[in-house]
Backbone as numpy.savetxt, mean C-alpha at the origin, in Angstrom:
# Nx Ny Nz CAx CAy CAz Cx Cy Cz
11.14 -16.07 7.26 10.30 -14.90 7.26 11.20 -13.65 7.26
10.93 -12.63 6.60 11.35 -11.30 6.68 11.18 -10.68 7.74
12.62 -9.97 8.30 12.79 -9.03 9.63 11.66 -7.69 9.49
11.39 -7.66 10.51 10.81 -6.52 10.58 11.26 -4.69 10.15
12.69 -5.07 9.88 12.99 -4.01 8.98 13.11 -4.02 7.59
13.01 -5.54 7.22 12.38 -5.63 5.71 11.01 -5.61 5.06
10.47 -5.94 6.47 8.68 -6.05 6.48 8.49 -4.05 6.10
9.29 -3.27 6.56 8.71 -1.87 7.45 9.29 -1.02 5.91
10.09 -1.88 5.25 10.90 -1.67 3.54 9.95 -1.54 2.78
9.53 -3.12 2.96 8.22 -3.69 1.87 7.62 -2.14 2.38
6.85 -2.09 2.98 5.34 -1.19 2.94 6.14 0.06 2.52
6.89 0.68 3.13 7.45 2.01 2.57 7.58 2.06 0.91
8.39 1.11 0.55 8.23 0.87 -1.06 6.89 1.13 -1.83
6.10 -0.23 -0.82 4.89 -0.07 -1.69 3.77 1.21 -1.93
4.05 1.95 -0.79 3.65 3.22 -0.64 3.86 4.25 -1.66
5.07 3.81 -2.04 6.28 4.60 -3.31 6.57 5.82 -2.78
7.15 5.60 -1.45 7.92 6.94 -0.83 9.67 6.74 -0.31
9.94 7.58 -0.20 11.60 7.60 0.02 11.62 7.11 1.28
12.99 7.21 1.92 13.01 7.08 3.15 12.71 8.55 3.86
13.48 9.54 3.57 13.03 10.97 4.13 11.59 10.98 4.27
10.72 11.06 3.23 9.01 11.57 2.60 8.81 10.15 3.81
9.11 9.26 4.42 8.51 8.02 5.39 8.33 8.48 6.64
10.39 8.71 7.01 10.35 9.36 8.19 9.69 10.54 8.82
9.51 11.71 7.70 8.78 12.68 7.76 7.20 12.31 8.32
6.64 11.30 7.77 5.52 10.72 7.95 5.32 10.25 9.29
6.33 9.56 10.06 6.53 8.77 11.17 7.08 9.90 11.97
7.73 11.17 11.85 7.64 11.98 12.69 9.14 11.76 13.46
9.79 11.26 12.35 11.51 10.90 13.32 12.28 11.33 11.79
13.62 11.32 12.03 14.54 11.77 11.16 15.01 10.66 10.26
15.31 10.84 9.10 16.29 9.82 8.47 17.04 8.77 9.12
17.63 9.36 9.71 18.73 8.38 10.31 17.79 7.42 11.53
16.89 7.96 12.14 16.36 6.67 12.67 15.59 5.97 11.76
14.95 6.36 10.48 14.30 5.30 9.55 15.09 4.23 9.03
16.43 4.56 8.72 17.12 4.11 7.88 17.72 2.69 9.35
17.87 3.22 10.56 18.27 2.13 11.46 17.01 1.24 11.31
15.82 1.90 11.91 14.70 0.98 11.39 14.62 -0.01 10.54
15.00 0.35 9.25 15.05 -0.36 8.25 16.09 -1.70 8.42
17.21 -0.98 9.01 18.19 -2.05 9.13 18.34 -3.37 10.21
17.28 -2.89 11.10 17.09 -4.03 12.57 17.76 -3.01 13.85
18.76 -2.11 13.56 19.32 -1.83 14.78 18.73 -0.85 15.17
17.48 -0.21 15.61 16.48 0.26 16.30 15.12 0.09 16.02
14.58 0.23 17.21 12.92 -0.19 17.28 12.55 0.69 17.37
11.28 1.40 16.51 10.38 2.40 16.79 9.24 2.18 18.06
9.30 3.69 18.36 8.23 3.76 19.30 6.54 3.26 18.81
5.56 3.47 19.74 4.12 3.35 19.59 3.66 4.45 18.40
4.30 5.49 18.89 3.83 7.39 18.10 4.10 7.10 16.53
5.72 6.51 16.50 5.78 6.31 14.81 4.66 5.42 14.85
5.03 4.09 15.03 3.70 2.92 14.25 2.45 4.13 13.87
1.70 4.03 14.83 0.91 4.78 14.59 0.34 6.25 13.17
1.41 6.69 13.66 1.70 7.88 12.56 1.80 7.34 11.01
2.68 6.20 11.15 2.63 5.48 9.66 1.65 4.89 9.62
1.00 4.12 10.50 -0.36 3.37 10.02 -1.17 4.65 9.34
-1.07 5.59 9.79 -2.37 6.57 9.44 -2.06 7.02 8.28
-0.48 6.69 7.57 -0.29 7.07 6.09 -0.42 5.65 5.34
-1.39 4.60 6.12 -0.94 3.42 4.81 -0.55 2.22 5.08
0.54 2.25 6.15 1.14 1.20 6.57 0.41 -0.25 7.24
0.44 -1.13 6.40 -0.39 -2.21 7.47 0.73 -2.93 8.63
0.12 -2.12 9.63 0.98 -2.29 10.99 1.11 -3.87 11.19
0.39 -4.52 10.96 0.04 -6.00 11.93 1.05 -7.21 11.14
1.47 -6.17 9.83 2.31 -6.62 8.76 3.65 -6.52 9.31
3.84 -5.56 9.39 5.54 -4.79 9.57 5.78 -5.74 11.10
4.89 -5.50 12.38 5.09 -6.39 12.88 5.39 -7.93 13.25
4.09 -8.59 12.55 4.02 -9.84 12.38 4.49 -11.04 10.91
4.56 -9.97 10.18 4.22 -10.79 8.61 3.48 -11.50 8.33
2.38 -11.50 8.77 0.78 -11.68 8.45 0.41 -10.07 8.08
-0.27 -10.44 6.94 -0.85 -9.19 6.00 -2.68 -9.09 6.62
-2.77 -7.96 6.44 -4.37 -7.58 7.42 -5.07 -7.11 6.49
-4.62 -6.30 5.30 -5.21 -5.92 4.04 -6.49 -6.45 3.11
-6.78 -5.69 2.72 -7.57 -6.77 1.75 -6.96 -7.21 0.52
-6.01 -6.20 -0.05 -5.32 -6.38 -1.04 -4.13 -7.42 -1.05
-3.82 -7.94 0.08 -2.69 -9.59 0.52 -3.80 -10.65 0.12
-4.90 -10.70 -0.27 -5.42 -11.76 -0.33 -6.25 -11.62 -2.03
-5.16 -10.94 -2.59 -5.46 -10.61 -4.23 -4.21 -11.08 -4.78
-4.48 -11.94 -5.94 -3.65 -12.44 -6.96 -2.09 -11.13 -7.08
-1.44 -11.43 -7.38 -0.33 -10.28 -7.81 -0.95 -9.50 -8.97
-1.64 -9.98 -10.09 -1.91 -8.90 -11.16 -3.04 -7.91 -10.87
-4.27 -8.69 -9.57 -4.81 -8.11 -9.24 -4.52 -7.16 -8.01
-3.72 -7.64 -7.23 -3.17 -6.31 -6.37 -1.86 -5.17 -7.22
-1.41 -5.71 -8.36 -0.51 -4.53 -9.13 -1.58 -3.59 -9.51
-2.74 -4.35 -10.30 -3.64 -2.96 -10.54 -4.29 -2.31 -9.17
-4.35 -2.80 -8.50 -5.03 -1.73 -6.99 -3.94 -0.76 -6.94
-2.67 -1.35 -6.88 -2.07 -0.49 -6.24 -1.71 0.83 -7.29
-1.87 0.44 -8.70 -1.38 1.23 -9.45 -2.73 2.52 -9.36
-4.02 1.85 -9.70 -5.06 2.70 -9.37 -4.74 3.58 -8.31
-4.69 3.26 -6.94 -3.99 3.96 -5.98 -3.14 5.36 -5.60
-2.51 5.10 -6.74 -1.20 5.99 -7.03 -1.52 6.81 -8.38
-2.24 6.83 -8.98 -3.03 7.78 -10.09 -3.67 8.81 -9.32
-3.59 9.99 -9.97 -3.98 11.20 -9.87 -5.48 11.07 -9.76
-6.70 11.73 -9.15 -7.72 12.10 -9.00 -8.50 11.44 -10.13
-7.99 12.85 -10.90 -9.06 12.40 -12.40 -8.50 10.93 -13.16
-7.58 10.78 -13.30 -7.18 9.59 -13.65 -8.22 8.24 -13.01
-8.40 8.48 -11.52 -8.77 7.32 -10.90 -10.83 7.50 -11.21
-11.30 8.50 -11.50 -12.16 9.18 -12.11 -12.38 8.55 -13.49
-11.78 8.50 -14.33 -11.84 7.81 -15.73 -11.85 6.41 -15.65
-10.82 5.94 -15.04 -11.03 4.26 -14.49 -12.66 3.81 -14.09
-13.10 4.71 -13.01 -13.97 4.29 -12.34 -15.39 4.24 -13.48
-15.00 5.26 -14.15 -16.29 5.61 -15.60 -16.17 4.48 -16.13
-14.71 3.89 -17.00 -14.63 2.91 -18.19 -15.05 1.29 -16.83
-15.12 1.11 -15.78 -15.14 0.19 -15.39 -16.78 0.40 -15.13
-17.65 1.34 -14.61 -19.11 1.22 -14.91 -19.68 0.78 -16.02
-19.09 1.66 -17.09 -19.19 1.48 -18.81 -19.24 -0.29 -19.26
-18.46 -0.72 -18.46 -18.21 -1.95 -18.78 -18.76 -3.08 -18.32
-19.21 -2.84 -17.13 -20.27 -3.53 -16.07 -21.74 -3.32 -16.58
-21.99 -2.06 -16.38 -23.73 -2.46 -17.20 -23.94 -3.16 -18.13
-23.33 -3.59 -19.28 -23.61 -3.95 -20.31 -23.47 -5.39 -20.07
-22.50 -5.87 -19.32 -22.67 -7.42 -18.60 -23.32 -7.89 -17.37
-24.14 -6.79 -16.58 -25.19 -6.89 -16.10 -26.28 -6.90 -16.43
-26.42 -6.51 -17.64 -28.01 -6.96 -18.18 -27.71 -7.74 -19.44
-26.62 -8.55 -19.95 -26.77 -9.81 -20.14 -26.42 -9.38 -22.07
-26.02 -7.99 -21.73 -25.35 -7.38 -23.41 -23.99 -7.45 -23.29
-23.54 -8.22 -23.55 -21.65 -8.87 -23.90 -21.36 -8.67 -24.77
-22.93 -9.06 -25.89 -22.09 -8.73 -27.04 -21.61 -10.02 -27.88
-20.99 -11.79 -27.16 -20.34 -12.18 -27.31 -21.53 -13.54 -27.65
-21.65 -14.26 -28.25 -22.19 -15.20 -28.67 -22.07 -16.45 -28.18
């Protein structure tokens, strides 16, 4: 199993933030993220916290059991969550249109497909 400073990697990554833009988040400096990261210090209650509230699935970084809903999605289907995710407003706005667009018509049984 992955250390808890590779577990605390994973989510920062997946977040798609630096280490600075993390620590900033968690409310401590670089240099304690970066120990974080490495095993040779433990964060307090205040960080966890602070990062859970940007994202972080805590129960993860701790345990390596995933709490998400998205750990219990295929990889192609959690690449698109996450990519949706990380799109701009209107972007995630147009998705949400072409994916209605696409649903009614196979909810009332017009596919189209023979």
């Amino acid at each position: 199993m992955d250390s808890f400073g590779e577990r605390l990697r994973s989510e920062r990554e997946r977040l798609g933030l630096t280490q600075d833009e993390f620590s900033e988040k968690g409310g401590v400096k670089k240099r304690a993220q970066i120990n974080y990261e490495k095993g040779e210090r433990n964060p307090d209650s205040t960080y966890l916290a602070a990062i859970a509230a940007a994202g972080v699935d805590i129960v993860y970084v701790i345990t390596g059991v995933r709490t998400t809903p998205a750990a219990a999605l295929s990889p192609r289907a959690a690449a698109l969550v996450d990519n949706f995710e990380h799109m701009a407003d209107e972007d995630k706005r147009a998705i949400e249109r072409l994916a209605d667009a696409v649903q009614k018509p196979q909810a009332q049984g017009l596919t189209g497909t023979k």
